[in-house]
C-alpha positions as CSV (number, residue, x, y, z in Angstrom):
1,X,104.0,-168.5,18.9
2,X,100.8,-166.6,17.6
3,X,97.5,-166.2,18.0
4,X,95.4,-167.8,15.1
5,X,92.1,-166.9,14.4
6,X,89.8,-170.3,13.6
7,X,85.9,-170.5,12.4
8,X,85.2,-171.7,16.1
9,X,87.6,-169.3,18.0
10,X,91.8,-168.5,18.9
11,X,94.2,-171.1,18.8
12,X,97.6,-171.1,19.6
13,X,99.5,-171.7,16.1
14,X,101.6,-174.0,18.2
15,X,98.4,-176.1,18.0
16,X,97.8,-175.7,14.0
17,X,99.2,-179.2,13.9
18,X,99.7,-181.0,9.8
19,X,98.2,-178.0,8.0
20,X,97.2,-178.6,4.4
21,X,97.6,-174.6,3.4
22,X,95.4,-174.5,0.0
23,X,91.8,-176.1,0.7
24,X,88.3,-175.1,0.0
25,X,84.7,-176.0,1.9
26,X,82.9,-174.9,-0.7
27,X,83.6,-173.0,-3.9
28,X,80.3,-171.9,-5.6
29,X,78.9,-169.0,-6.9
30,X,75.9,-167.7,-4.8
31,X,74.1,-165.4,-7.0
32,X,73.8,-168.5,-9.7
33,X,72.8,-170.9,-6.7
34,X,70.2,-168.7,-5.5
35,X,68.7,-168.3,-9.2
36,X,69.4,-171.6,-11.1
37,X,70.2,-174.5,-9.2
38,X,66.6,-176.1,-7.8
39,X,68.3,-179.0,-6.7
40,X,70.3,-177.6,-3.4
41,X,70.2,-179.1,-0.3
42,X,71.8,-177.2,2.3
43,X,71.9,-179.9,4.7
44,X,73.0,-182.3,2.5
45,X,76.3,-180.4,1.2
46,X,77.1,-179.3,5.0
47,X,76.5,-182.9,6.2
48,X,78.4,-184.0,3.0
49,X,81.1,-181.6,4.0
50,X,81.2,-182.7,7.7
51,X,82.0,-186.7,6.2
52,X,84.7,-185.4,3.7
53,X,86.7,-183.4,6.9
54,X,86.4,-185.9,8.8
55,X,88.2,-188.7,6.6
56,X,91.1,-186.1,6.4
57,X,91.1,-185.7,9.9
58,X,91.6,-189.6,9.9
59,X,94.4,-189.8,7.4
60,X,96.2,-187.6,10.1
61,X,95.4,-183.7,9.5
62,X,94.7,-181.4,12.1
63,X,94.2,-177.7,10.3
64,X,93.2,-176.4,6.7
65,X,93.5,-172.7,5.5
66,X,90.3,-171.8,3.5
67,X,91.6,-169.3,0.8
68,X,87.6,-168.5,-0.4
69,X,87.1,-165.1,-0.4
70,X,84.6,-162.7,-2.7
71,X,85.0,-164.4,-6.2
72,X,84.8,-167.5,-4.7
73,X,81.5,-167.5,-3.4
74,X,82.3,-167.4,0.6
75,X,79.5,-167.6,2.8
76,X,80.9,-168.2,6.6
77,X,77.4,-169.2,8.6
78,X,77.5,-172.2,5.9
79,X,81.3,-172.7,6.9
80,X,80.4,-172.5,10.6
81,X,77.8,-175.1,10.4
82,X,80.6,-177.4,9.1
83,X,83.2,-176.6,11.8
84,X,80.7,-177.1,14.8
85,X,81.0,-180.8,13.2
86,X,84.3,-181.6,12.3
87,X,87.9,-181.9,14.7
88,X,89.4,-180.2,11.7
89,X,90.6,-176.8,12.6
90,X,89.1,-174.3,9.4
91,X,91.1,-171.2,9.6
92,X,89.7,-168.3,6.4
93,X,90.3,-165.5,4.5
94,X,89.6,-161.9,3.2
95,X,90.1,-160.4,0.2
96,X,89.1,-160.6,-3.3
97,X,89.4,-162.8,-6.2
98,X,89.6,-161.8,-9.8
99,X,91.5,-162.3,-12.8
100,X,90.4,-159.1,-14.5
101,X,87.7,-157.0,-12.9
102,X,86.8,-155.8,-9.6
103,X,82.5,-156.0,-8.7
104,X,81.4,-152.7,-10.5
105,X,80.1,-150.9,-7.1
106,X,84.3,-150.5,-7.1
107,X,84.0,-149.4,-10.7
108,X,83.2,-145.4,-9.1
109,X,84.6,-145.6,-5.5
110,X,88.1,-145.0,-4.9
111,X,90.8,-142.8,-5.7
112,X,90.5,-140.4,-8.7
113,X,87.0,-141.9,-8.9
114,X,83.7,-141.0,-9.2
115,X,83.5,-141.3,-5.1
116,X,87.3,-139.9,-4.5
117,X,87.8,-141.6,-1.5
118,X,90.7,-143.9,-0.1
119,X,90.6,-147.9,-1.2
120,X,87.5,-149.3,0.2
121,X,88.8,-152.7,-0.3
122,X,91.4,-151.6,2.2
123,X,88.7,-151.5,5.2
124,X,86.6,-154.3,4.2
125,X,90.1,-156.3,4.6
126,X,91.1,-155.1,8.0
127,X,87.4,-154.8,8.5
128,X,87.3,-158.9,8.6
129,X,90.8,-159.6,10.1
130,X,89.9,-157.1,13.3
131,X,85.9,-157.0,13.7
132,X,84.6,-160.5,12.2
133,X,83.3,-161.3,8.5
134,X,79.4,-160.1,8.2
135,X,78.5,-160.4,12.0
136,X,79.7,-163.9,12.2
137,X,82.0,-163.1,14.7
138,X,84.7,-165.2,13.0
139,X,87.6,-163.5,11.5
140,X,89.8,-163.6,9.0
141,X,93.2,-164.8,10.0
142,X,94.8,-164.2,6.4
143,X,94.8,-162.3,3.4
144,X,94.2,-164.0,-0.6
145,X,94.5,-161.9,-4.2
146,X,94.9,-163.2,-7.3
147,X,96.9,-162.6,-10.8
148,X,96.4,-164.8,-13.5
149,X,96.9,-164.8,-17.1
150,X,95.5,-161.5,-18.0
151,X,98.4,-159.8,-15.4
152,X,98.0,-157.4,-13.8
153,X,94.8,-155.5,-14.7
154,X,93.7,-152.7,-13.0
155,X,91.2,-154.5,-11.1
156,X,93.8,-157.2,-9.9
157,X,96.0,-154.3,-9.0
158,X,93.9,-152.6,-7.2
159,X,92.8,-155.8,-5.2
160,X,96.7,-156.9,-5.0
161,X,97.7,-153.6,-3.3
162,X,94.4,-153.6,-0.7
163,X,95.8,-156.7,0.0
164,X,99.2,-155.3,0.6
165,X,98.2,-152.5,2.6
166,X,96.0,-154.5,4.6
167,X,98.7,-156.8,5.9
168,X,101.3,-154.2,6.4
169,X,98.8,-152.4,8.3
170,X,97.3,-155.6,10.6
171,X,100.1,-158.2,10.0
172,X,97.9,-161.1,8.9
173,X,99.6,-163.3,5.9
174,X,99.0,-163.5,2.4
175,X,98.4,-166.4,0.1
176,X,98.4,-165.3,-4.2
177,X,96.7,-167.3,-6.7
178,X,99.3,-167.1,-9.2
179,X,100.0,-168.6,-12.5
180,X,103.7,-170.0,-12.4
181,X,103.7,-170.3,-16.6
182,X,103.8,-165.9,-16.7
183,X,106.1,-166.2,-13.6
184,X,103.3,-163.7,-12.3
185,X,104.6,-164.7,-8.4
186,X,107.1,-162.4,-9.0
187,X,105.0,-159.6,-9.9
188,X,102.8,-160.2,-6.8
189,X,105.8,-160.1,-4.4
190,X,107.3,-156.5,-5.9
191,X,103.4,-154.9,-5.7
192,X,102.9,-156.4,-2.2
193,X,106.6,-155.3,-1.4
194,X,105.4,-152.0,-2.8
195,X,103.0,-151.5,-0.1
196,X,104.4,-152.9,2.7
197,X,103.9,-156.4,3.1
198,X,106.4,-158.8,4.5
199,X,107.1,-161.0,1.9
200,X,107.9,-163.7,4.7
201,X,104.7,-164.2,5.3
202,X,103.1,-165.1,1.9
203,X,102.7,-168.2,0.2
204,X,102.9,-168.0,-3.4
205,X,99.9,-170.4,-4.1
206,X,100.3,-172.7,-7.1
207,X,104.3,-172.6,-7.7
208,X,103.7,-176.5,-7.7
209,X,102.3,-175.8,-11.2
210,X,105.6,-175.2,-12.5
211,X,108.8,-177.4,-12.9
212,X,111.1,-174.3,-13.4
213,X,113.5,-174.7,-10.6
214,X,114.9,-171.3,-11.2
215,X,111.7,-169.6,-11.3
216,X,110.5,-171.1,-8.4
217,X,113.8,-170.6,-6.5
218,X,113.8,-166.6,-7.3
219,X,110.5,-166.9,-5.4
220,X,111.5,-168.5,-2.3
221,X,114.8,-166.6,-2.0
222,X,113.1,-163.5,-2.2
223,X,111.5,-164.6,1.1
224,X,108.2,-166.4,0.3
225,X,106.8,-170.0,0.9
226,X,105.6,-171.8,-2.3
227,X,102.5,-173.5,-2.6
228,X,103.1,-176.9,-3.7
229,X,99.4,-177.1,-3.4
230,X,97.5,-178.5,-6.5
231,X,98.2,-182.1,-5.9
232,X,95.6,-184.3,-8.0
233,X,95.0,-181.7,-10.5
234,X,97.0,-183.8,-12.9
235,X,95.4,-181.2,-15.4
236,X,98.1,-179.1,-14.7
237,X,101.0,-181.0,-13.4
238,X,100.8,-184.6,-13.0
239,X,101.9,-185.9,-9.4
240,X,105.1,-187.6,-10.8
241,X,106.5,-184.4,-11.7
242,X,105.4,-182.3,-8.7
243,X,106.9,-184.7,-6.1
244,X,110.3,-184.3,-8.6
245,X,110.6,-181.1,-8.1
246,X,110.0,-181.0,-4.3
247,X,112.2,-183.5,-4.2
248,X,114.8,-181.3,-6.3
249,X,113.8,-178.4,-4.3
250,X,114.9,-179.9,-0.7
251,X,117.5,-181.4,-1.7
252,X,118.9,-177.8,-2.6
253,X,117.8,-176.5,0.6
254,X,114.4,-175.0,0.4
255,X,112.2,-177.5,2.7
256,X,111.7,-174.6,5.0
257,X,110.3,-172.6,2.0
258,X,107.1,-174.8,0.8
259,X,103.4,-175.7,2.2
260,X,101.5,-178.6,0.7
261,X,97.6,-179.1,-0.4
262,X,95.3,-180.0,-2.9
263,X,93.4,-176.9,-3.6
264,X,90.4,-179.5,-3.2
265,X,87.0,-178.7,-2.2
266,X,84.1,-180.5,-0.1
267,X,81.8,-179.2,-3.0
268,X,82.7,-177.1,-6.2
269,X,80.1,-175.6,-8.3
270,X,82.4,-176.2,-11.8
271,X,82.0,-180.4,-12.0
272,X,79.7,-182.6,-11.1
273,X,81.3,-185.1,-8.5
274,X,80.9,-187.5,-11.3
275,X,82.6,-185.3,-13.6
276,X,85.3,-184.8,-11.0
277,X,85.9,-188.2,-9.8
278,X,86.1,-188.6,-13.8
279,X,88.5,-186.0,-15.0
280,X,90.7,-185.8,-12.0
281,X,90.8,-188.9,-9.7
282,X,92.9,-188.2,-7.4
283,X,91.8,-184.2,-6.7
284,X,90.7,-185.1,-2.9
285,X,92.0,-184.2,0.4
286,X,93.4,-188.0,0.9
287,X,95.8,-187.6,-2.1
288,X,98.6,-186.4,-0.4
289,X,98.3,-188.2,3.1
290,X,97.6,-191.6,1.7
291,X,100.1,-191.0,-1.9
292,X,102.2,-188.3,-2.0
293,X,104.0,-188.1,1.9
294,X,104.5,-192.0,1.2
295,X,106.5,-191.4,-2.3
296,X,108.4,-188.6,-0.6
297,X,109.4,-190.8,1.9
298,X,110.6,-193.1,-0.7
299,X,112.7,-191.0,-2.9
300,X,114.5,-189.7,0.4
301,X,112.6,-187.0,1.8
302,X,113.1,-187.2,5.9
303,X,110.4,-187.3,8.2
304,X,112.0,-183.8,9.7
305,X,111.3,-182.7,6.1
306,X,107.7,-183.9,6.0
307,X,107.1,-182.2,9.2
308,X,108.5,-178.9,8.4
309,X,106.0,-178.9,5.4
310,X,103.4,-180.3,7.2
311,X,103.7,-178.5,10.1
312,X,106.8,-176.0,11.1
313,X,105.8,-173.5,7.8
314,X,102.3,-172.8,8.1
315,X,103.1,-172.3,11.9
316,X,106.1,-169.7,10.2
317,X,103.0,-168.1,8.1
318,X,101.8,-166.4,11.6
319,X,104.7,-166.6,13.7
């Protein structure tokens, strides 16, 4: 057992419960909220928030991990509001997300920069997981990067290894935003390897992109979970042929090496909920309580399974 860190205090992880490891509050960018949108109603969204946790709290989970970080447009006393109001346990993140660039004050600080000086991101990490994010009090109970597309730019290095260092140094997880099409999971795991991270204790988010069984078992025997966690975004995979290759995937042994969610959000700045409800139907946090555990079930998947998805791995994450 471990300590967890939560928005409303320490938990057990013995008391994580069905953990969803891949969910957003909300997903915005701040900067373009506070300058363009004239129709935002803070108490709306939280209240809105508060209805849409809830009803997953109904349909039977206990815990989500909130991977938003800087990139994503994380604001926590927002966050906080929502957790004072739900029974859903919101454990969240540091680090940064990019897919090319780091925010230019990074552009001169750092080594062999402008300001020579060790990585900054490296203390704003352990910064969050040790004192609290921005004098909220709350802190960060895991770590999130990204690599897409593009590779491995210099700013997504940069904010890759930070990420490293600043598990091997506190021993708080990782979850990666990868892109299983370039196979970039792989080159996440030999950077964070690189500096020290145990490659246990990261999820390689969005493997459930991909149908490449051998791709996706390279992964998980190198020692990381994979995040079978886009479930309604049909845009990428459609559900069919995600549940196959879990399917495939236990049957050759791996249930103790993937996490489940939707990567859905209470409220995301890219669609309208028109637009969303539209597009991608079945992108909500019901999706895989209500549709996908039930097909599971019914191509063979044991309840033992379920539960080590559901519940045993994301306890594994901080254990």
């Amino acid at each position: 057992m471990a300590e967890v860190q939560t928005v409303t205090g320490t938990i057990d992880s013995s008391s994580l419960g069905k953990t969803l490891v891949h969910e957003h509050v909300f997903v915005l960018s701040e900067e373009m909220r506070q300058n363009y949108d004239s129709t935002w109603d803070e108490e709306e969204k939280i209240a809105d928030a508060v209805t849409k946790l809830n009803d997953l709290k109904d349909a039977g989970i206990d815990t989500i991990f909130d991977p938003t970080v800087v990139g994503l447009g994380r604001f926590i006393p927002r966050v906080q509001k929502v957790a004072e109001q739900t029974d859903i346990t919101i454990v969240v993140a540091t680090g940064l997300y990019t897919y090319t660039d780091l925010p230019h004050r990074f552009d001169v600080r750092g080594p062999g920069l402008l300001i020579d000086e060790p990585e900054p991101l490296v203390g704003l990490f352990v910064s969050d997981i040790e004192d609290g994010i921005a004098g909220t009090g709350v802190k960060a109970a895991f770590l999130k990067c990204a690599i897409e597309a593009p590779g491995l730019t210099t700013g997504v290095e940069r904010a890759m290894r930070a990420v490293g260092q600043a598990s091997a140094q506190t021993g708080a997880p990782i979850t990666v935003h990868t892109n299983p099409h370039t196979e970039s999971g792989l080159v996440a795991q030999q950077v964070l390897k690189e500096e020290g991270a145990d490659l246990s204790k990261v999820v390689i988010g969005h493997s459930g992109d991909s149908t490449d069984l051998d791709y996706l078992m390279k992964l998980a025997d190198n020692g990381s979970f994979l995040g079978m966690d886009r479930f309604g975004l049909d845009v990428y995979l459609p559900t069919d042929k995600r549940i196959d290759t879990i399917v495939e995937l236990v049957r050759r042994g791996y249930a103790e090496k993937i996490t489940l969610a939707h990567d859905a959000s209470c409220y995301i700045d890219y669609l309208s909920q028109e637009e969303k409800t539209q597009i991608q139907p079945n992108w909500h946090f019901r999706h895989i309580s209500d549709d996908v555990i039930p097909t599971l079930l019914e191509r063979g998947i044991s309840e033992d399974d379920i539960d080590t998805m559901l519940v045993k791995n994301p306890r594994r994450y901080f254990e």
